[in-house]
Structure formats: structure tokens, C-alpha cells
N, C-alpha and C positions, 0 to 999 in steps of 0.2 A: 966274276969281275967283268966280264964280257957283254953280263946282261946290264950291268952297273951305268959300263961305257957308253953302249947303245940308248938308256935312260937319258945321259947328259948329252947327246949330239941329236935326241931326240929333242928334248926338252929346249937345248939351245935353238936347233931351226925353228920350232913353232913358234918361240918369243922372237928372235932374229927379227923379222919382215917388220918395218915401221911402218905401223898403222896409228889408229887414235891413242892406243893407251902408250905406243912409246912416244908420241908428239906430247903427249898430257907428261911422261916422264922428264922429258929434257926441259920442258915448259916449267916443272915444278922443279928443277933443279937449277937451271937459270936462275927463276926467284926466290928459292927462300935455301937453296945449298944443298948439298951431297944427299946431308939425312933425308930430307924429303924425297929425293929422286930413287936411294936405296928403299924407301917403305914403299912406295907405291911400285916398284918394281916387285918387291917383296908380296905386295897385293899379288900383282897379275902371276906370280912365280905359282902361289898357294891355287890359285882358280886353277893353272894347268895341271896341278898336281892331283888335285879333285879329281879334272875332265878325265888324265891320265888313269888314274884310278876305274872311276866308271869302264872307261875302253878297255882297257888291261883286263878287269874281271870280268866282263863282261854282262854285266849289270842290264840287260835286257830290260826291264821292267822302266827302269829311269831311263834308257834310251829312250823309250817308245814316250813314255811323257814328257822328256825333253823337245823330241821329234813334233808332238804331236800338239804344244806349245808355242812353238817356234816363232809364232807372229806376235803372239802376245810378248814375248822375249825380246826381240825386237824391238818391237814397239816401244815399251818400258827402255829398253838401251838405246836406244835412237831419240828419243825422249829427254831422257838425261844427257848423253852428249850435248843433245841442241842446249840447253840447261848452264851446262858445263863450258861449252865455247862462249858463250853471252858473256858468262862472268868472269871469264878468261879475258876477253877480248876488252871488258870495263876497268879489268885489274888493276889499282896501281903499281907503280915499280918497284922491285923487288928492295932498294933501301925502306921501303913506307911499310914492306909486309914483313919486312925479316922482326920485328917487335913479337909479333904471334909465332912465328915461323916455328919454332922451333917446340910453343907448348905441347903437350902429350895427348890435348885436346884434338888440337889438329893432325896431329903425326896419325891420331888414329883415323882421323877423317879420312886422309889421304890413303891409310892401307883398306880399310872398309868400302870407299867407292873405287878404288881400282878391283879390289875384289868382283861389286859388285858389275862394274861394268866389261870384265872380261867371264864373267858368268852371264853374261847376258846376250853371249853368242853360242848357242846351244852348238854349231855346225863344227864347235872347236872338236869335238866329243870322236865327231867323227871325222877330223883330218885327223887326231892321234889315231882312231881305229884303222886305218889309208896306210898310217904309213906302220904303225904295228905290221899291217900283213905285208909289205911291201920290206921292210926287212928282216920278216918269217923270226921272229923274237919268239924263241917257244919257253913258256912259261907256265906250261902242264906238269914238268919232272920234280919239280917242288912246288910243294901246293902254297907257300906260304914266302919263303925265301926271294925266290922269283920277282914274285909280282911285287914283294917289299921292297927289291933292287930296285927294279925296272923304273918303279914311282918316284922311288930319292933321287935316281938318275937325274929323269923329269926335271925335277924339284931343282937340283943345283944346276944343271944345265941353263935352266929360265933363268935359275937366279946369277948367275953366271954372267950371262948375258946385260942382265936390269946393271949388275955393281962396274962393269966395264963400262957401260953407256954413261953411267953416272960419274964412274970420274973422269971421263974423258970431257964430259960438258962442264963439268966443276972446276976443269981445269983452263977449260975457255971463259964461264964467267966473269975471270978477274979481269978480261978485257972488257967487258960490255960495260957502256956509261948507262945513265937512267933513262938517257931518250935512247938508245939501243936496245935498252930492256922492255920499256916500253913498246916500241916497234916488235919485239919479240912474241910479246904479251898478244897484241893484235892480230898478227900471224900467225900463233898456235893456236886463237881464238877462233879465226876464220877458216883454219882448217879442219878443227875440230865439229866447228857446224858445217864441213861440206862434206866432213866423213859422216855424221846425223842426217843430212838430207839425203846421201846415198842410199844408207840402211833404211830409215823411214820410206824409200820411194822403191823399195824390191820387198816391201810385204806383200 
């Protein structure tokens, strides 16, 4: 249980820090409501639980072509960001999108590029292996159990985190009007391309 715990207070600080994928979270949940802000959390929850994975076993071999990738990873995610704030920032308001919001078409879109875009920071791999060693989590005494913990920790801890954020903003959206949503839309838009011109301009 201990190694359980550490899993989820791991898992929660790595998603915690708002960056792109939690502005893109509260941005999709703004406009089109809970569900969408639980799936794309549920994206980036899945990518930690990967990166989690790799660190934990120590997957050497995908470190080294993670590592050794990096820019092209980058690139490609900084890329799409820029991508992603444009059509954010063009967005209509969320009464005009809730019509789609909800089909199973989009619900997948939303968990697919949050996936793809928190796999496209290869360095996640190795802040979980940081802090693995920094709270000496030993997971040699069971070859099997262990690291099964350690990862579901992860896993609910991120996601933990994604379902708190979401209804906390779902519960703010019943105040925002359509020029507020709007304004919203612009905002997450503009931040989104300033978090893509950061990463694009540290290749």
C-alpha cells in the first residue's frame, strides 16, 4: 500500500503544475462541459502512466531513443500546440460547439491529442525517473506487484488531479456568458501558442 500511495502523490505532482495540457483542460471544459475536460485529462493521466512505466522498469533502450529524439519530439509537439492555440483562439463559443461536443467522434479526438501531446515531451520520462530516486521507491522485492502499484498510483493520482480540475471549472462555467467564453477561448488560445513558441525556440 505504501508503494500504492507514493504512485498517487507521484502521479498527482507531475500533472499538478499548469502548463499547455492543463490550459487546453479547463479551455475544453469551459466549452463543451465536464466530459470533455475528464477525457482529455484522462489523455494526459494514460501518457504519465506510459512515461511512469518506462521510468519504473527501467526501459533503457526507449530511454536512449526517447533521449535521443528529443528534438524531433519537440518539434512535432510544439508544432501542434501552435496548431491547436490558432484554432482555439478562432473557436466559436461554447453554446455554437456544445451541438458536436459531446459525439464519441470528438470525445475521442480530445483523448487521442492530449495523449499525443503529453507524449511529446520525451523529459516527462525523466522527471518521474528524479523523483523515483528521490523518494528511493524500491521496487526490486517484487518483480511484478511493485511496479503494477507504483504505475496505478501514477495513473489515479494524474487522474485525480484531471477530475478535480474539471469540476471545479464546470462548476464556474454556469457563470461565464458567450462574450466571456469567447474571451476565454482567446486566452487559452494565446497561451497555448506562447507555451509552442517557447518549446519550438529551446530545440
Amino acid at each position: 500500500m505504501l508503494v500504492f500511495i507514493q504512485g498517487v502523490v507521484l502521479g498527482f505532482s507531475i500533472a499538478a503544475p499548469v502548463g499547455p495540457i492543463g490550459v487546453l483542460c479547463i479551455r475544453r471544459t469551459l466549452a463543451k462541459g465536464m466530459v470533455a475536460g475528464v477525457i482529455s485529462g484522462l489523455g494526459a493521466a494514460t501518457a504519465d502512466a506510459i512515461y511512469g512505466i518506462i521510468a519504473i522498469c527501467g526501459v533503457s533502450a526507449l530511454s536512449v531513443v526517447l533521449l535521443e529524439y528529443k528534438t524531433y519530439l519537440h518539434f512535432i509537439g510544439g508544432t501542434f500546440l501552435l496548431y491547436m492555440g490558432y484554432k482555439i483562439f478562432k473557436a466559436l463559443p461554447a453554446s455554437v460547439e456544445a451541438a458536436e461536443g459531446d459525439s464519441e467522434e470528438t470525445i475521442l479526438r480530445d483523448y487521442v491529442s492530449t495523449v499525443f501531446l503529453t507524449l511529446t515531451n520525451p523529459m516527462t520520462i525523466f522527471s518521474f525517473a528524479a523523483i523515483l530516486a528521490g523518494l528511493d521507491i524500491e521496487t526490486q522485492g517484487a518483480r511484478y506487484l511493485a511496479p503494477a502499484l507504483l504505475v496505478g498510483g501514477v495513473f489515479i493520482g494524474s487522474m485525480f488531479w484531471w477530475l478535480c480540475l474539471s469540476i471545479m471549472v464546470n462548476l464556474l462555467r454556469r457563470n461565464f456568458s458567450r462574450s466571456w467564453l469567447k474571451l476565454v477561448n482567446q486566452i487559452s488560445g494565446l497561451v497555448i501558442i506562447g507555451f509552442s513558441i517557447f518549446s519550438l525556440s529551446n530545440i
